[in-house]
N, C-alpha and C positions, 0 to 999 in steps of 0.2 A: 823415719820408721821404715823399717824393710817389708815389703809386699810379703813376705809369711808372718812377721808379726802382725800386720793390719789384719791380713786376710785371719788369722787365730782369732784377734779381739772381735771383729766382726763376727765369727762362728758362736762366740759365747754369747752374742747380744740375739743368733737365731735362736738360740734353747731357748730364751726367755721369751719367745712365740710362741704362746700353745697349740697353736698349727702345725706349727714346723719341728717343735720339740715330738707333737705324738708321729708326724711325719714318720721321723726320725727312729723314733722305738719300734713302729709296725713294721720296721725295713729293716729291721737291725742295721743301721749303716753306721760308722762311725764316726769319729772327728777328720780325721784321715780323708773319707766320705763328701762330707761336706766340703774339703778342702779342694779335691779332686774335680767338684763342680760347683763350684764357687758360684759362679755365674745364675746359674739357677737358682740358687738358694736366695742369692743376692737380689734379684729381680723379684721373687716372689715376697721377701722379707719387707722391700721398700713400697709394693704392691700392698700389702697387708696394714702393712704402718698408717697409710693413707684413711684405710677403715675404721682406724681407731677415733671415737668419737664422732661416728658417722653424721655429718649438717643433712644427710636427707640425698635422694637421688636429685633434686635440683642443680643441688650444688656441689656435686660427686666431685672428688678430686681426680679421678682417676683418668687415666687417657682417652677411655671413651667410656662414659658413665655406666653404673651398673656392672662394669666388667672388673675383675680381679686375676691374677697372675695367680696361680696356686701350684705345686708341687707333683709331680706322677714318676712310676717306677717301673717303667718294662725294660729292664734287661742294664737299663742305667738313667740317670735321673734326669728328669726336663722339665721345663713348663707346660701348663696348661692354661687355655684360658676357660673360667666360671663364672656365672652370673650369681649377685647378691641378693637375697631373697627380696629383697625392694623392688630391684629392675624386675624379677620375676612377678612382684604381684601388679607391678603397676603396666607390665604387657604381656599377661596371661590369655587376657585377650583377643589381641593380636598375634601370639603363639599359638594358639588355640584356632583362630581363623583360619590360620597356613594350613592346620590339617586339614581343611576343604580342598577340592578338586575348583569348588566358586560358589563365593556366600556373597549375600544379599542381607544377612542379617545383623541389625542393630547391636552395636557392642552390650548394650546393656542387656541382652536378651541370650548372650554366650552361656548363663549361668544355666540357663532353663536344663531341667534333665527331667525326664517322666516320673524319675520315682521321686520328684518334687514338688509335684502337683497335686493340689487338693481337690476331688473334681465332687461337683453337691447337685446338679443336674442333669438327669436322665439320658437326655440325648448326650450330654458331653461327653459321662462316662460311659456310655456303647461307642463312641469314637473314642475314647482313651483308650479301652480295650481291644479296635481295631488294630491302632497305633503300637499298641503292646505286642500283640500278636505281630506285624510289619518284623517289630523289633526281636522277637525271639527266633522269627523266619518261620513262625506256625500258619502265618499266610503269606504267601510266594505272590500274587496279583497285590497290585497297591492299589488306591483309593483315589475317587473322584468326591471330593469333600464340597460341597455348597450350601447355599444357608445367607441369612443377610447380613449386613454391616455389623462386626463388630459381637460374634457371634462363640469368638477364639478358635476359626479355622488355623490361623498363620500362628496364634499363640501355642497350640498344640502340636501342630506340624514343627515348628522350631524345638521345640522338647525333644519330638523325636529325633529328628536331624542330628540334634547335639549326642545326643544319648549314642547316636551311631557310630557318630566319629570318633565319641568318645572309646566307643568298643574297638576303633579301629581298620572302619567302612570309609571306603570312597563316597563321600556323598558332595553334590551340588545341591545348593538354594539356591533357588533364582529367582528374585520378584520381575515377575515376564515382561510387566512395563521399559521398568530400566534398563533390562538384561537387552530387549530388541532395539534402544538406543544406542546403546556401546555397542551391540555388535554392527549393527548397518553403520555407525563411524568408521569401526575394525577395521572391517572389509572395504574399506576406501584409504585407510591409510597403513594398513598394515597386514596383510591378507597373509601371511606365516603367520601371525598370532592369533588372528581370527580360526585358521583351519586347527591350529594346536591346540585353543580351547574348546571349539566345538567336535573336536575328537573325542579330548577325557569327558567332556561331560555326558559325552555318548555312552562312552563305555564305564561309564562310573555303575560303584555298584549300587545308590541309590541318588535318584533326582529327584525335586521338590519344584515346582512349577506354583509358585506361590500366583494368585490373585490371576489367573487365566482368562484371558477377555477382557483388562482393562488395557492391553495396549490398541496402538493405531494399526490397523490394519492392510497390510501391501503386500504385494505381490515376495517382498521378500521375508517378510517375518510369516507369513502365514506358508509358501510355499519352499521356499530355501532355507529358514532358519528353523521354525520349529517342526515342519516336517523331516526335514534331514536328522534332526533328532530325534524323535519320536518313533520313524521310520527303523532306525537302526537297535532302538532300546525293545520294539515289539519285536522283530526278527528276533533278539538275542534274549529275550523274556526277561529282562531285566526290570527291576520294580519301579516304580513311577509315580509319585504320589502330586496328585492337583489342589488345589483349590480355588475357589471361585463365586461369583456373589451369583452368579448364573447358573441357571440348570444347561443340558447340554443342548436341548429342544434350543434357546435362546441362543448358545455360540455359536449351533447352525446357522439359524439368519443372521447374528452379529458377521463370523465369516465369510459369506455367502455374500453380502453387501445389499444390491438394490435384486439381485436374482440368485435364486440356489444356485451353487456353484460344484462344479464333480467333485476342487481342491476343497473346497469346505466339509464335502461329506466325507472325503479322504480323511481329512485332519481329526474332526470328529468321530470318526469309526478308530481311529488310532488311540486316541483317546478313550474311549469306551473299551477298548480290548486290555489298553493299562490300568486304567480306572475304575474302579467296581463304586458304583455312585452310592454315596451317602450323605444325605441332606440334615443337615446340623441344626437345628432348631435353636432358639434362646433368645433372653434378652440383651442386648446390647451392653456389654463390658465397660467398651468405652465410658458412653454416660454415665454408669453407674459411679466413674471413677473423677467427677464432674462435683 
């Protein structure tokens, strides 16, 4: 068989692709068309075939799972590559992550958005409404959020967080325990990536300082890591939201150690100037989910 009859019989097996057939009419191209870029048509056609009777993203046939060869038109015809609604729903998540600048938050908590929440306690809903407000930008200062265990400071601060990114916002979460882990590793093994993430989270447009005073305390998390941030986010008025199982009276002496210390009240006054305190009252969520 001559390579134009193949390649003809082959063009009539694309029509019968409804991809590639509506492809086809929205471009007005013709047989001709097809023939002229054979190759495209052909990659994406044997791309397609693959999907028929889809076993599941497990057991995807494709070169690298979730991905498809599909068809595009600027000026003359080529490939693209697109994701299957599968691969999409099953790393929305992880999609959704990337748009942080640095999350700290639980995949199953990606979903949270403010206008999701049912809030039936007093003190809650004057912090959702704070949080709302954060979110429309009807308040420019962020929030010093404390209150006891289990209280939904971190549950409603992730709402907003999402709700941001969602809009579009540079934001960081950072649960402060972990975050002063990775970074005093960073900084010992990798000090370009250490100073490129403590830049954007500086200048991001909004930072979440989740659970504030449960990390260990040293001379470097307390005076080179969260001061250098902190420092840079109040010069530049950028919002800043905390929480914490402490009032601020307490991270004084928590940072300050066996004697007040000037870096303790440095830190603390930093804090206080981003933070406008609000003490979250309630009963314990956790337990109740017990």
């Amino acid at each position: 068989m001559e390579i134009n009859e193949y390649k003809k019989n082959q063009a009539e097996k694309y029509l019968s692709n409804d991809y590639i057939a509506s492809f086809i009419r929205e471009n007005g191209l013709s047989v001709q068309d097809i023939l002229d870029n054979f190759t495209a048509f052909d990659l994406c056609y044997e791309s397609l075939s693959k999907c028929e009777n889809c076993p599941g993203l497990k057991l995807c046939c494709q070169a690298k799972k979730g991905e498809r060869v599909e068809l595009s038109n600027d000026s003359f015809v080529h490939n693209d590559i697109s994701y299957c609604r599968l691969y999409l729903e099953e790393n929305r998540y992880q999609l959704f992550k990337k748009s942080y600048i640095y999350s700290d938050i639980p995949e199953e908590l990606y979903d949270l958005r403010l206008d999701k929440i049912k809030i039936e306690e007093n003190s809650s809903a004057n912090l959702f409404l704070e949080l709302a407000n954060i979110f429309t930008q009807s308040r420019k200062r962020g929030l010093f959020i404390y209150g006891d265990l289990g209280t939904g400071k971190t549950y409603l601060s992730i709402a907003l967080a999402n709700s941001l990114v969602e809009s579009g916002k540079r934001v960081a979460f950072i649960k402060t325990n972990s975050f002063v882990t990775k970074m005093a590793n960073y900084i010992k093994s990798d000090s370009d990536f250490y100073d490129n993430i403590i830049s954007r989270i500086s200048s991001a447009d909004y930072v979440f300082f989740d659970d504030i005073g449960s990390e260990i305390v040293t001379a470097f998390s307390r005076d080179r890591l969260l001061m250098s941030i902190l420092d840079y986010r109040m010069e530049n008025r950028l919002c800043t939201i905390f929480t914490s199982n402490f009032d601020k009276k307490y991270l004084l002496r928590y940072y300050s150690g066996s004697q007040e210390s000037m870096n303790a009240r440095r830190l603390i006054e930093r804090i206080d100037i981003l933070g406008e305190d609000f003490c979250l009252t309630g009963t314990n969520k956790r337990r109740n989910l017990l």
